[in-house]
C-alpha positions as CSV (number, residue, x, y, z in Angstrom):
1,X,105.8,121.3,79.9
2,X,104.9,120.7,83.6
3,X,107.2,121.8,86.5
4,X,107.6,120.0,89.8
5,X,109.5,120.8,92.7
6,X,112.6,118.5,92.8
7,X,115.1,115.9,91.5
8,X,113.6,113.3,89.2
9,X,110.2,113.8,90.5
10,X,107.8,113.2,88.1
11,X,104.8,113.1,90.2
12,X,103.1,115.3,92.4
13,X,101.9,118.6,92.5
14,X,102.4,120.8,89.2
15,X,104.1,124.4,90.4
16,X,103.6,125.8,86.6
17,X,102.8,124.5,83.2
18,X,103.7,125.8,79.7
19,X,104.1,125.5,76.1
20,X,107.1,125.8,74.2
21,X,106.9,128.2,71.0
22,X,107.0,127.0,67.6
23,X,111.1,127.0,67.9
24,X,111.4,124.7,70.8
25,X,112.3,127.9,73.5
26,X,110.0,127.9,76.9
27,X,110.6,130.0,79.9
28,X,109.3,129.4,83.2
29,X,108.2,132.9,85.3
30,X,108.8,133.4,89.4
31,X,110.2,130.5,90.3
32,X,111.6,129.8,93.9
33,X,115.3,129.0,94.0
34,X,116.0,125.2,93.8
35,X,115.7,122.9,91.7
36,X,113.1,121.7,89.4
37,X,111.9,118.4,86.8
38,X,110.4,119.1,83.6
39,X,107.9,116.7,82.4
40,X,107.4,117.1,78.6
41,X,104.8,115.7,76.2
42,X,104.0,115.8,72.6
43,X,101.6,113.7,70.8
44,X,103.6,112.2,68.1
45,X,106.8,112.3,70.8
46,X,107.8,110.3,73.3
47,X,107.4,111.7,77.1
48,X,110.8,113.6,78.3
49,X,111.9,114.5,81.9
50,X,114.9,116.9,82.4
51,X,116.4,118.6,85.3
52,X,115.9,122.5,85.6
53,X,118.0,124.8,87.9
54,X,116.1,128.3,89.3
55,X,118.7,130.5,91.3
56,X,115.9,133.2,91.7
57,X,115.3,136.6,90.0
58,X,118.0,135.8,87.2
59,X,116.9,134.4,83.9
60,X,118.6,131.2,83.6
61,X,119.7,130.3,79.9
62,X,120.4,126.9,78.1
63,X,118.4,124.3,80.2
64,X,117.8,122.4,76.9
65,X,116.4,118.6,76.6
66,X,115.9,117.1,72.9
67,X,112.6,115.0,72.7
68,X,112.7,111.3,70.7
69,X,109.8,110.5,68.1
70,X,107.3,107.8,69.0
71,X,108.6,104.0,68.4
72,X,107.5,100.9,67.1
73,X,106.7,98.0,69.1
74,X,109.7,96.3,70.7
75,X,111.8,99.4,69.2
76,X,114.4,101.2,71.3
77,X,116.1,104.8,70.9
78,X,119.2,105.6,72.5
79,X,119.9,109.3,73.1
80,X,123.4,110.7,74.0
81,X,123.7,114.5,75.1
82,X,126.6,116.7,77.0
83,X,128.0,119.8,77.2
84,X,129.7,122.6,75.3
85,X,133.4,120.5,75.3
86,X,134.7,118.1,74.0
87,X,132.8,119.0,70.9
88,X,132.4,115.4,69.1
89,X,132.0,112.3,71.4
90,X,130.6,109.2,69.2
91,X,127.7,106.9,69.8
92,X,128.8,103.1,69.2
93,X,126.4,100.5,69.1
94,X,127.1,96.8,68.6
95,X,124.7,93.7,68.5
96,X,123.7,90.6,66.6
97,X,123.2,91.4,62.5
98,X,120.0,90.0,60.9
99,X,122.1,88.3,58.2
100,X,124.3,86.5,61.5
101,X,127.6,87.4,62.8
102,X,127.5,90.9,64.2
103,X,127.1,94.9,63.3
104,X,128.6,98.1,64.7
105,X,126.9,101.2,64.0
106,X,128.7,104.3,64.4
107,X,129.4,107.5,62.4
108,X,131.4,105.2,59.7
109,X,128.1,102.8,59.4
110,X,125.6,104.8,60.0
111,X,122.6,102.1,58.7
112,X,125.1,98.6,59.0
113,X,121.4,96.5,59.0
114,X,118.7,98.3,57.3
115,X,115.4,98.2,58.8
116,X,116.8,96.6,62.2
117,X,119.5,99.7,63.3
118,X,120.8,102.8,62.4
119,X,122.6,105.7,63.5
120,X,120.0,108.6,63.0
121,X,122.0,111.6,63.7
122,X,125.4,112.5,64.5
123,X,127.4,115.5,66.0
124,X,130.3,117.1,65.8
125,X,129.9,120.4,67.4
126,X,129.5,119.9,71.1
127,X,126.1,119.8,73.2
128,X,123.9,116.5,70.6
129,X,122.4,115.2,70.5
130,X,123.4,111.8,68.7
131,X,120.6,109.5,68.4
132,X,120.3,105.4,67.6
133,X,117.8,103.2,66.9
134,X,117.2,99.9,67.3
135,X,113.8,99.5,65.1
136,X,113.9,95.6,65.3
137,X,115.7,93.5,68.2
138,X,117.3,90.3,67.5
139,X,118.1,87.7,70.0
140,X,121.7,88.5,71.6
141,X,123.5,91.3,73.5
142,X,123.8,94.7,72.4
143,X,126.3,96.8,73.8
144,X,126.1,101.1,74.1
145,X,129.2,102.7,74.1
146,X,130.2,106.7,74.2
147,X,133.8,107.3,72.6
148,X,136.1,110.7,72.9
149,X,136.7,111.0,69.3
150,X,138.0,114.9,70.4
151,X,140.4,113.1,72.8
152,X,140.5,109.9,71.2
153,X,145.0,109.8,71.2
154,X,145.0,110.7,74.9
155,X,146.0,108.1,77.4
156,X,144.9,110.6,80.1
157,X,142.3,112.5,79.2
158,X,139.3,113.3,81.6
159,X,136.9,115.3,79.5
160,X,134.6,112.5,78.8
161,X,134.3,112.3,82.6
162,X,133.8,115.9,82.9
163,X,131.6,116.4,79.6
164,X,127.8,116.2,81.5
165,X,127.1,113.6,79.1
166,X,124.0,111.7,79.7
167,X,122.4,108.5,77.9
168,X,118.8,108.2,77.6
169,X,117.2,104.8,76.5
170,X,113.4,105.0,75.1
171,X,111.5,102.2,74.4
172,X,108.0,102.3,72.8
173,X,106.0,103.1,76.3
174,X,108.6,106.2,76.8
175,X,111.6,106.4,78.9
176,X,113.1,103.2,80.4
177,X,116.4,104.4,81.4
178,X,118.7,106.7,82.0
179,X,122.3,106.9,82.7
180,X,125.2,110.2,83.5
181,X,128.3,109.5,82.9
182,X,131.2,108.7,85.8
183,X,132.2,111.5,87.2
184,X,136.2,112.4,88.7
185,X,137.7,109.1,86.4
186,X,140.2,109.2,83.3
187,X,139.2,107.1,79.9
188,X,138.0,108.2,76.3
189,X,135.4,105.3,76.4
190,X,132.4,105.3,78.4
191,X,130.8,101.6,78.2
192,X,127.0,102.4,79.3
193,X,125.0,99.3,78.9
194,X,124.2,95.9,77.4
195,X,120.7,95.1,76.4
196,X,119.4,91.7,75.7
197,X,117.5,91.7,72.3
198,X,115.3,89.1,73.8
199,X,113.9,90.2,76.3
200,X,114.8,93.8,76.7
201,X,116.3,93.8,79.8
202,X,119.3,96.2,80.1
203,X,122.0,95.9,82.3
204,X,123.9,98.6,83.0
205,X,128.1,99.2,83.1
206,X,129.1,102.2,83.4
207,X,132.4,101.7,83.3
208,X,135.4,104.1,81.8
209,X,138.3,102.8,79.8
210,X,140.8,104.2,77.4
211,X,140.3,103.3,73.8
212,X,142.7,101.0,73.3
213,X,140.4,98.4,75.8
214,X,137.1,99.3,74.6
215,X,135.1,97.4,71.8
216,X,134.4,100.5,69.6
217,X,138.5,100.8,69.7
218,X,139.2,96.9,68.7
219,X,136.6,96.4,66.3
220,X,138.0,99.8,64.4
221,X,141.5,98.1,65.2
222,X,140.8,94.3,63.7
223,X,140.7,96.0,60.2
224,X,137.5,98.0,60.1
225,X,137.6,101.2,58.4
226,X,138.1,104.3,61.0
227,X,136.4,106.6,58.5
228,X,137.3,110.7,59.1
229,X,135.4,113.2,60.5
């Protein structure tokens, strides 16, 4: 782990460097108030930054990140943390099927095209993180979506909004994007980005709705199973 002095700044000087132990945990010793990037690296992971906070002769607990193993070529992993509450929001990923027509991966289809997506790991208990892969693209848009599934009835809910919830897209060089979630809106569905299987490109949305308007919500709602969690 290297430290830098700032937001997002991921070159530079170095203030401090580190290791974590064998169980993930690093600290960080006599470090200035402010605030601080993490550059992490692991040989058979990809590269990670993460905002740090230091408020200066307190130890500081819970300044997690969760690192994504190395891709394929042309593969992409999409990463979804957030806080403590609500304690399940849903990854939901749809995008052109190898077999034609379309997939949605989600908790309920966790591997709806094997070998070309899957849902690698879902949550329920707050924090993530929930991660998806795309191991193949095919030509045609994929779309990223976060759902509420805690608040998933409520027609005006903000705790997606206030969740911390971040999105972090990896392709096989490393990082390539990264979004945090609107802040101060209502909506239980967070639409994040479209990527084109083609040529990669990723356009982002960001957008809030309620269920009942997002794609996650209609494609559940056309006669799809909404399987319980």
């Amino acid at each position: 782990l290297q430290l830098r002095e700032g937001l997002n700044n991921l070159s530079g000087s170095v203030v401090a460097t580190t290791t974590t132990d064998a169980d993930g945990a690093y600290g960080f010793n006599a470090v200035p108030a402010g605030v601080y990037t993490v550059s992490a690296s692991h040989g058979d992971y990809q590269n990670l930054s993460f905002t740090v906070l230091s408020v200066g002769g307190q130890v500081r607990d819970a300044q997690d990140a969760s690192m994504s193993p190395a891709l394929g070529a042309g593969g992409i992993r999409i990463v979804l943390t957030w806080g403590a509450q609500p304690y399940d929001l849903d990854s939901h990923l749809t995008g052109p099927a190898s077999s034609g027509g379309s997939f949605h991966c989600y908790y309920g289809s966790r591997n709806p095209d094997p070998g070309y997506v899957n849902l690698d790991l879902d949550d329920t208990d707050g924090n993530g993180p929930e991660t998806t892969t795309i191991e193949q693209r095919l030509a045609g848009t994929y779309q990223f979506q976060v759902y509420d599934y805690s608040n998933r009835a409520s027609t005006t809910s903000t705790a997606l909004s206030e969740s911390g919830a971040q999105v972090k897209v990896y392709g096989d060089t490393g990082e390539i994007a990264s979004y945090n979630v609107p802040a101060g809106q209502g909506g239980t569905v967070w639409t994040v980005f479209d990527l084109d299987g083609a040529s990669g490109a990723i356009t982002p949305r960001n957008t809030m709705t309620y269920s009942a308007s997002s794609t996650a919500a209609s494609y559940l709602q056309a006669g799809h199973e909404m399987v319980s969690k």
